[in-house]
N, CA, C and O atoms as CSV, one atom per row, in Angstrom:
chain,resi,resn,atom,element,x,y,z
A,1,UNK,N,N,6.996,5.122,0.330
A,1,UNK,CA,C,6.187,4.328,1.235
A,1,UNK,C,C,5.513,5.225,2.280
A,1,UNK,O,O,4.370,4.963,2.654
A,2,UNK,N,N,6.285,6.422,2.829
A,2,UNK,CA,C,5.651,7.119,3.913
A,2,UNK,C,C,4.562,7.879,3.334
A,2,UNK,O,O,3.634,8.168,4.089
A,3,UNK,N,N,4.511,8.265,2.085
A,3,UNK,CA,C,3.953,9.324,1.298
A,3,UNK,C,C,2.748,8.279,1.197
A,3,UNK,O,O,1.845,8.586,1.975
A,4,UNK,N,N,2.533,7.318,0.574
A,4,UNK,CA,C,1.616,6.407,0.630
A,4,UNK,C,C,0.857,6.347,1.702
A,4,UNK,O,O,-0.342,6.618,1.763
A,5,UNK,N,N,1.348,6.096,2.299
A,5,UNK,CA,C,1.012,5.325,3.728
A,5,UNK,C,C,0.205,7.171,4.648
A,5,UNK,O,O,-0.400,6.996,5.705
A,6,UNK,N,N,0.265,7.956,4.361
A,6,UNK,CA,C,0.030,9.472,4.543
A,6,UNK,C,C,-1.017,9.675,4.128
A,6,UNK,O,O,-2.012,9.950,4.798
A,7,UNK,N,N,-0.937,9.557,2.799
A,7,UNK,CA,C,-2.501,10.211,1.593
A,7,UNK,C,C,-3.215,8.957,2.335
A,7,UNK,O,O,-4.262,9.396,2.810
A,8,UNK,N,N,-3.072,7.508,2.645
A,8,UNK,CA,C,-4.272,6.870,3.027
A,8,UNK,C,C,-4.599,6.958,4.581
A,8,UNK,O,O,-5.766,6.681,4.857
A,9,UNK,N,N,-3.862,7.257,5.525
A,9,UNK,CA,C,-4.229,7.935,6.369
A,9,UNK,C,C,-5.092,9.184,6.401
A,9,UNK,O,O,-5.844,9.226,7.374
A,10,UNK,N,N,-5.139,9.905,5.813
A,10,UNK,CA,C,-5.883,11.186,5.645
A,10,UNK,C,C,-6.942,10.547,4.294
A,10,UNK,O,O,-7.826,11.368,4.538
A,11,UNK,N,N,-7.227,10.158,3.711
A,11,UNK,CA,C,-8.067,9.875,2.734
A,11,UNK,C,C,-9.294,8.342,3.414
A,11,UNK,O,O,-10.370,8.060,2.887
A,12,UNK,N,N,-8.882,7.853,4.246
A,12,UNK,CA,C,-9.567,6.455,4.149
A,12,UNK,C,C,-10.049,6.536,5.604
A,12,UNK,O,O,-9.988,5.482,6.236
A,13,UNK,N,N,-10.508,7.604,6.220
A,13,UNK,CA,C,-10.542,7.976,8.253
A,13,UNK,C,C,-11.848,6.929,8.289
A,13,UNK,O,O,-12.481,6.595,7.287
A,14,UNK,N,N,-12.099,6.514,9.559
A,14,UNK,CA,C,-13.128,5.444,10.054
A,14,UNK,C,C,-14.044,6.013,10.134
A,14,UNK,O,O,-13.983,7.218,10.379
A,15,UNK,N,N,-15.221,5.385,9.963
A,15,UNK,CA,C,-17.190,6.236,10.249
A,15,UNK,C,C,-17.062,4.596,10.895
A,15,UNK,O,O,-16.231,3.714,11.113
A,16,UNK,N,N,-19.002,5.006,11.058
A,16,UNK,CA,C,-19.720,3.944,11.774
A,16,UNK,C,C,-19.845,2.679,10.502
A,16,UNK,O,O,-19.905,1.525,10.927
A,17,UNK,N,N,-19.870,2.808,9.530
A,17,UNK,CA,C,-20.038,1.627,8.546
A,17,UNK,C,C,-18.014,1.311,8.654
A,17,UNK,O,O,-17.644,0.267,9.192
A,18,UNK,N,N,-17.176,2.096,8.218
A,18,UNK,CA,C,-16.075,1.620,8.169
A,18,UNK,C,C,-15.301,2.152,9.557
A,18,UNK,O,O,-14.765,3.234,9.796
A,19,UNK,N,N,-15.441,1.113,10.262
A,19,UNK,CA,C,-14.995,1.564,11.936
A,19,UNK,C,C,-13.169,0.755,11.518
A,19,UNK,O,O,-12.202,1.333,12.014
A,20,UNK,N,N,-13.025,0.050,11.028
A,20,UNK,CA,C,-12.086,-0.840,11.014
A,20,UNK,C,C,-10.697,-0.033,9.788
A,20,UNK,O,O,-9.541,-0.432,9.931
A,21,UNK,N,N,-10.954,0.869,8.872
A,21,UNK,CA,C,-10.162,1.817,8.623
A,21,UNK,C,C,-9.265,2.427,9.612
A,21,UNK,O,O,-9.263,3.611,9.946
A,22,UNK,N,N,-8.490,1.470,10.052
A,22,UNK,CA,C,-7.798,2.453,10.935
A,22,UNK,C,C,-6.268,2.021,10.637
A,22,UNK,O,O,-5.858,0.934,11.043
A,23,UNK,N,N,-5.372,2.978,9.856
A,23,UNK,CA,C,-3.973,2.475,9.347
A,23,UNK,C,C,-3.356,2.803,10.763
A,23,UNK,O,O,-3.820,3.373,11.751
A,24,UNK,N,N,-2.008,2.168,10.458
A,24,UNK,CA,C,-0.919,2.478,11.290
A,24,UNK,C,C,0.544,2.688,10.892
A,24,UNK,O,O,0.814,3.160,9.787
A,25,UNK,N,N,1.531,2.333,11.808
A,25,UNK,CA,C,3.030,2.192,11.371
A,25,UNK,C,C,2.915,0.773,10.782
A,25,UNK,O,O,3.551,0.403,9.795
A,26,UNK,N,N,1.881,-0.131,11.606
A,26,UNK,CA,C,2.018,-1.643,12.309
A,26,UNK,C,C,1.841,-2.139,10.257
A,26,UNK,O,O,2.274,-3.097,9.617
A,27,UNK,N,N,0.898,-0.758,9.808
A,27,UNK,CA,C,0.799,-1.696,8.361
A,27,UNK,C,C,1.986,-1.583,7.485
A,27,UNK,O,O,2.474,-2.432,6.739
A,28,UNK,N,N,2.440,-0.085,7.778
A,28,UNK,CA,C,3.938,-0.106,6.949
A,28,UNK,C,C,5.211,-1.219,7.321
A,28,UNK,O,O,6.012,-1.790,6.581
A,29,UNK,N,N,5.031,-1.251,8.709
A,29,UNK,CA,C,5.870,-2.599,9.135
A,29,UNK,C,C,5.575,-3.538,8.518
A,29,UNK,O,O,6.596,-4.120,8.150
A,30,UNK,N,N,4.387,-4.177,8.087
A,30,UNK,CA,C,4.142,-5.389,7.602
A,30,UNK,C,C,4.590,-5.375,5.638
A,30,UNK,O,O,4.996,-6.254,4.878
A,31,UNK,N,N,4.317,-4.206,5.491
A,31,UNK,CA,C,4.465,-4.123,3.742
A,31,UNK,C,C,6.470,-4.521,3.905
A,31,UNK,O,O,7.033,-5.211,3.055
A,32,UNK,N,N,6.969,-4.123,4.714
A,32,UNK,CA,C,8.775,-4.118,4.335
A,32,UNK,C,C,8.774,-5.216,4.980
A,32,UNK,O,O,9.576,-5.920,4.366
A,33,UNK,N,N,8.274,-5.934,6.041
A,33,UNK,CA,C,8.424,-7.632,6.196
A,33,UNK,C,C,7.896,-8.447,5.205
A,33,UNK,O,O,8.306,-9.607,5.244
A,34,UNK,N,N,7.257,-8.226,4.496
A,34,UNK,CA,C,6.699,-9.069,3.363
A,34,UNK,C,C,7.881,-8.912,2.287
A,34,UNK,O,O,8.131,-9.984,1.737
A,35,UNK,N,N,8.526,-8.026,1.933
A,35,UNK,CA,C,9.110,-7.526,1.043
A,35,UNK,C,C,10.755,-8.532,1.835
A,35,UNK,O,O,11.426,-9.307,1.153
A,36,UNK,N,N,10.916,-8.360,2.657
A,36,UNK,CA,C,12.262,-9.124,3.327
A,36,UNK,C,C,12.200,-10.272,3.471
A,36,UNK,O,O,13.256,-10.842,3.746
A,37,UNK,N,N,10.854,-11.147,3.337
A,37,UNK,CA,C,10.793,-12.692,3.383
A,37,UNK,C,C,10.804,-13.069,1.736
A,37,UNK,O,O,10.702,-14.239,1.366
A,38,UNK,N,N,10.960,-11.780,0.652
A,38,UNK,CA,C,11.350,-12.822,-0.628
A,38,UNK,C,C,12.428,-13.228,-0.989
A,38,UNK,O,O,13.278,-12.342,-0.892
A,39,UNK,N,N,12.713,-13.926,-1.271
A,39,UNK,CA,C,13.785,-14.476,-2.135
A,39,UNK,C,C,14.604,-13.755,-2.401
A,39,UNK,O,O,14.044,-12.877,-3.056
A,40,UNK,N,N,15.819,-13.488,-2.305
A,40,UNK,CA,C,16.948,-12.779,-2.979
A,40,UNK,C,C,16.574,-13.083,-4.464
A,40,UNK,O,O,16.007,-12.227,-5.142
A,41,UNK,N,N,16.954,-14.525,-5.047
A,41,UNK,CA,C,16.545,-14.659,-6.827
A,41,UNK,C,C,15.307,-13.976,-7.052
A,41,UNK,O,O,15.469,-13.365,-8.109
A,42,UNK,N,N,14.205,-13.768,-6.632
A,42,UNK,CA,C,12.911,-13.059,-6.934
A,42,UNK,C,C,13.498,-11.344,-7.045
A,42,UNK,O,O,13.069,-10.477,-7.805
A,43,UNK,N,N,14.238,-11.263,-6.359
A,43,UNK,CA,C,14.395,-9.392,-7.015
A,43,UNK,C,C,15.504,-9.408,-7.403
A,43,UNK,O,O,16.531,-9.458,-6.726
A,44,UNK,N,N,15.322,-9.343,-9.220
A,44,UNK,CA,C,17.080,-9.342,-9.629
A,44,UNK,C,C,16.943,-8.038,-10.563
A,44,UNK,O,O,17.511,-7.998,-11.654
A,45,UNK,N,N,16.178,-7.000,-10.091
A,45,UNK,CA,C,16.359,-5.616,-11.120
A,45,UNK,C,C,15.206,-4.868,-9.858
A,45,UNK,O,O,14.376,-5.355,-9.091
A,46,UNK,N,N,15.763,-3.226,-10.192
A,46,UNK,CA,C,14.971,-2.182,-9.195
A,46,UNK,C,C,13.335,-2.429,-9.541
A,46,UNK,O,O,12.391,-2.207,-8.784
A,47,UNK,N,N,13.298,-2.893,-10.755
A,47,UNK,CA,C,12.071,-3.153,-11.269
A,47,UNK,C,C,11.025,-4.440,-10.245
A,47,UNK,O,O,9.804,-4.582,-10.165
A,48,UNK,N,N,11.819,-4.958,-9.796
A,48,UNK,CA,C,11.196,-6.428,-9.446
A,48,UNK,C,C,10.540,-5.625,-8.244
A,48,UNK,O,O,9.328,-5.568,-8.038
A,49,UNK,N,N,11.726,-4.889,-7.325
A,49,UNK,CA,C,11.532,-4.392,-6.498
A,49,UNK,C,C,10.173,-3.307,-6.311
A,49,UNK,O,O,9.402,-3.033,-5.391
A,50,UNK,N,N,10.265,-3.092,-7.011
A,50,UNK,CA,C,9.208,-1.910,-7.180
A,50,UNK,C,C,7.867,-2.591,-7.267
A,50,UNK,O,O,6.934,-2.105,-6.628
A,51,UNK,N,N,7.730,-3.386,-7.805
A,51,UNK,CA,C,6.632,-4.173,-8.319
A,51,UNK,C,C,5.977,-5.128,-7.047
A,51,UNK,O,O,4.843,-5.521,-6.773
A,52,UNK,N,N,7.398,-5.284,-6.398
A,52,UNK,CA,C,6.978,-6.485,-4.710
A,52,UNK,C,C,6.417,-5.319,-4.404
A,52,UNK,O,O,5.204,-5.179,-4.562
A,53,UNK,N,N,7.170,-4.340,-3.940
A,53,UNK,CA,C,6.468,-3.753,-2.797
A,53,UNK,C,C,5.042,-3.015,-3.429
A,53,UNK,O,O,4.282,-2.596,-2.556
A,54,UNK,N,N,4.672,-2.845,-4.627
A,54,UNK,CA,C,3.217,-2.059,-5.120
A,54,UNK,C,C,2.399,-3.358,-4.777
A,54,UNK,O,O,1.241,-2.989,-4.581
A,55,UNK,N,N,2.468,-4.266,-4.672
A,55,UNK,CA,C,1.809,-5.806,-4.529
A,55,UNK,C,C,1.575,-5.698,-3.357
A,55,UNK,O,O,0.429,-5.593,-2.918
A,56,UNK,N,N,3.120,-5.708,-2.306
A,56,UNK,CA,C,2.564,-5.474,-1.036
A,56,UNK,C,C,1.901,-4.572,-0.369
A,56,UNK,O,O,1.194,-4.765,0.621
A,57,UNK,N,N,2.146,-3.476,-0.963
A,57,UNK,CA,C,1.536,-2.326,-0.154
A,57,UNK,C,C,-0.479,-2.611,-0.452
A,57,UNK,O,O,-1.496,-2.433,0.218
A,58,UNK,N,N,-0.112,-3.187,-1.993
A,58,UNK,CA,C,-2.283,-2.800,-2.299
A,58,UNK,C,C,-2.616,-4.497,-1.271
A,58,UNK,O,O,-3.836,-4.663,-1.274
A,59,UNK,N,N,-1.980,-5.537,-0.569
A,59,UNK,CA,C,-2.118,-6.542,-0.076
A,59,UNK,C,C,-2.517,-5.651,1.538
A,59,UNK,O,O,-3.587,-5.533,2.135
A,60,UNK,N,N,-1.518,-5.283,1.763
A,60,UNK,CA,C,-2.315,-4.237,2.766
A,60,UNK,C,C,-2.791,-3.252,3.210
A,60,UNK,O,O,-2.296,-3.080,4.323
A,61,UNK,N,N,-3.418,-2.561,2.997
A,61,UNK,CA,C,-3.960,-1.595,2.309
A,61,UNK,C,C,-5.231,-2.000,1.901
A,61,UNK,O,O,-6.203,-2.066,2.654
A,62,UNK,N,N,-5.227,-2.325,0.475
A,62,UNK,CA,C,-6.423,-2.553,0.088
A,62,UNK,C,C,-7.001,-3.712,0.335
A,62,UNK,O,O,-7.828,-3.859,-0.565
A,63,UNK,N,N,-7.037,-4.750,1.150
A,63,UNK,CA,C,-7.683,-6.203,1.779
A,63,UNK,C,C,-8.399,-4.926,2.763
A,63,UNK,O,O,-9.594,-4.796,2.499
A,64,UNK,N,N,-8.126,-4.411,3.342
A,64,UNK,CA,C,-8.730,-3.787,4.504
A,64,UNK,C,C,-10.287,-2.750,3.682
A,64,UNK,O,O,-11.357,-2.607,4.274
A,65,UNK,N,N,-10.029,-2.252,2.458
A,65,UNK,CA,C,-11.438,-1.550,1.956
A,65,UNK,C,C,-12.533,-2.448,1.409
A,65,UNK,O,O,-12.377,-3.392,0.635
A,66,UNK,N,N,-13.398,-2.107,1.811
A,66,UNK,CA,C,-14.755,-2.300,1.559
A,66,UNK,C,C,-15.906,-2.388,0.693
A,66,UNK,O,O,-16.940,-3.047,0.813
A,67,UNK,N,N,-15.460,-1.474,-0.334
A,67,UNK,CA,C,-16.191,-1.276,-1.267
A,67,UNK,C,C,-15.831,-1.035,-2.537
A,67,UNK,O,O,-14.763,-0.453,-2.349
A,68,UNK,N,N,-16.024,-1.092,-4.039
A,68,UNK,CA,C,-15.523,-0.457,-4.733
A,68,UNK,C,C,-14.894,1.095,-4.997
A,68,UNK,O,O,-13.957,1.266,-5.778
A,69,UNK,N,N,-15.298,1.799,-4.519
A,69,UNK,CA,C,-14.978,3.084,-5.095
A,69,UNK,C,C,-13.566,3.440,-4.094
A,69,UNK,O,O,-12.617,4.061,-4.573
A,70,UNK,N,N,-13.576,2.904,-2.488
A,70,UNK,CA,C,-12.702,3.097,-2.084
A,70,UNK,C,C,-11.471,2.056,-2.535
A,70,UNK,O,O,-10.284,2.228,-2.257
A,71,UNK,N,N,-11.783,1.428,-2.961
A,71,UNK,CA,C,-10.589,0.382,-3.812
A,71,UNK,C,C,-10.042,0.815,-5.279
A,71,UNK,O,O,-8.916,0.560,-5.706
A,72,UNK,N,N,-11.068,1.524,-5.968
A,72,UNK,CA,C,-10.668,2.339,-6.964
A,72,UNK,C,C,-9.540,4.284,-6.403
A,72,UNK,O,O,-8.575,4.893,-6.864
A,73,UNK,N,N,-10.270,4.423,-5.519
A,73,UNK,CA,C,-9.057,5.611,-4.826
A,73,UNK,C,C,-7.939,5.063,-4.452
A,73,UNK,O,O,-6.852,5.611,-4.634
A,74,UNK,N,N,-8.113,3.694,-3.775
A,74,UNK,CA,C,-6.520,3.988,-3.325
A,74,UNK,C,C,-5.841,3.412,-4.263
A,74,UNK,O,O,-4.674,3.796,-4.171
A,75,UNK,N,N,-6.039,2.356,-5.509
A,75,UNK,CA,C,-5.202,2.428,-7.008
A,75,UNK,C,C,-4.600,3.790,-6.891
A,75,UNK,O,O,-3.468,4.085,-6.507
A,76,UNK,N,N,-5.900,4.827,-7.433
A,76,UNK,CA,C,-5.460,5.932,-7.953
A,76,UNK,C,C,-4.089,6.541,-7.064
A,76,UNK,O,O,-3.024,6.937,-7.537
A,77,UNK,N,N,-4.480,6.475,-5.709
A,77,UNK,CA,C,-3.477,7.321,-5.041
A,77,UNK,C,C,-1.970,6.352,-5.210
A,77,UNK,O,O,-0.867,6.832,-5.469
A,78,UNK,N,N,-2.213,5.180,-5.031
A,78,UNK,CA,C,-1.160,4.028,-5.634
A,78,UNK,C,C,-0.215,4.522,-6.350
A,78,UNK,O,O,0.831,5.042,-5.964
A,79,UNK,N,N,-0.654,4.326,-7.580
A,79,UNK,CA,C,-0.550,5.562,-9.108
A,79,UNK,C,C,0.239,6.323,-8.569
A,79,UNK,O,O,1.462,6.187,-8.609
A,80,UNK,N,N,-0.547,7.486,-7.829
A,80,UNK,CA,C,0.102,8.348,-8.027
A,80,UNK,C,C,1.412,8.641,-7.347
A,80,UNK,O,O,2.310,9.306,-7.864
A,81,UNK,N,N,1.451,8.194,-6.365
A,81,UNK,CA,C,2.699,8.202,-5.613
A,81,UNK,C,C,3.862,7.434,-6.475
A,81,UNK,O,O,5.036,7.775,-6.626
A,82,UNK,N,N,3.238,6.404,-6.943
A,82,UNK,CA,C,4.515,5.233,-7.507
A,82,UNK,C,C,4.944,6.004,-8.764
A,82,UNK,O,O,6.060,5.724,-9.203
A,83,UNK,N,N,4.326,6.800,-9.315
A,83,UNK,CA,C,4.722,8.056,-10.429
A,83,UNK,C,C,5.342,8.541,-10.275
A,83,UNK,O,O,6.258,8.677,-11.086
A,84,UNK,N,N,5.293,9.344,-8.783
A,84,UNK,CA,C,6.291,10.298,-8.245
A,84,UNK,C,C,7.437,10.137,-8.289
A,84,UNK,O,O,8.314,10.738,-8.909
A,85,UNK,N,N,7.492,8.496,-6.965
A,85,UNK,CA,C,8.604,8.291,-6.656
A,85,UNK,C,C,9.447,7.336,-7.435
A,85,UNK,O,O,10.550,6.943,-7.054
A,86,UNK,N,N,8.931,7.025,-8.419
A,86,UNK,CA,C,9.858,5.882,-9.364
A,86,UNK,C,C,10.434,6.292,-10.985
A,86,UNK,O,O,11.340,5.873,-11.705
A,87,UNK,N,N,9.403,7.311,-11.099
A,87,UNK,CA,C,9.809,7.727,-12.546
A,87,UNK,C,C,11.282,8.861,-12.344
A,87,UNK,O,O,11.824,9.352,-13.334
């Protein structure tokens, strides 16, 4: 999650068209509160788990980009981290 939350900090910085790019802790806080209001029965394997939080994280995260291509990077960086850290 920190590693995530890192590459889009350094990859997604604010200009004058995207002034509103601006991550925080406040979004990683929100991805593990989303993840703590499910259901105990909704995560019954590491798998489920893994899968809430890739949901939550592109819920915030990616609601906030703008355009295609930056919605296609942060998949990719998605990807790549969830590669890292899950395989």
């Amino acid at each position: 999650a920190l590693e995530l939350h890192r590459r889009i900090t350094v990859s997604f910085l604010p200009t004058a068209i995207k002034f509103h790019y601006i991550f925080n802790l406040r979004d990683l806080s929100n991805i593990f509160q989303a993840i703590l209001f499910a259901k105990p029965d909704a995560i019954k394997t590491h798998h489920d788990l893994i899968r809430l939080y890739l949901h939550e994280s592109e819920r915030v995260y990616c609601d906030k980009l703008v355009d295609r291509t930056d919605i296609d990077m942060f998949t990719k960086l998605q990807r790549e981290v969830a590669k890292k850290a899950f395989d």
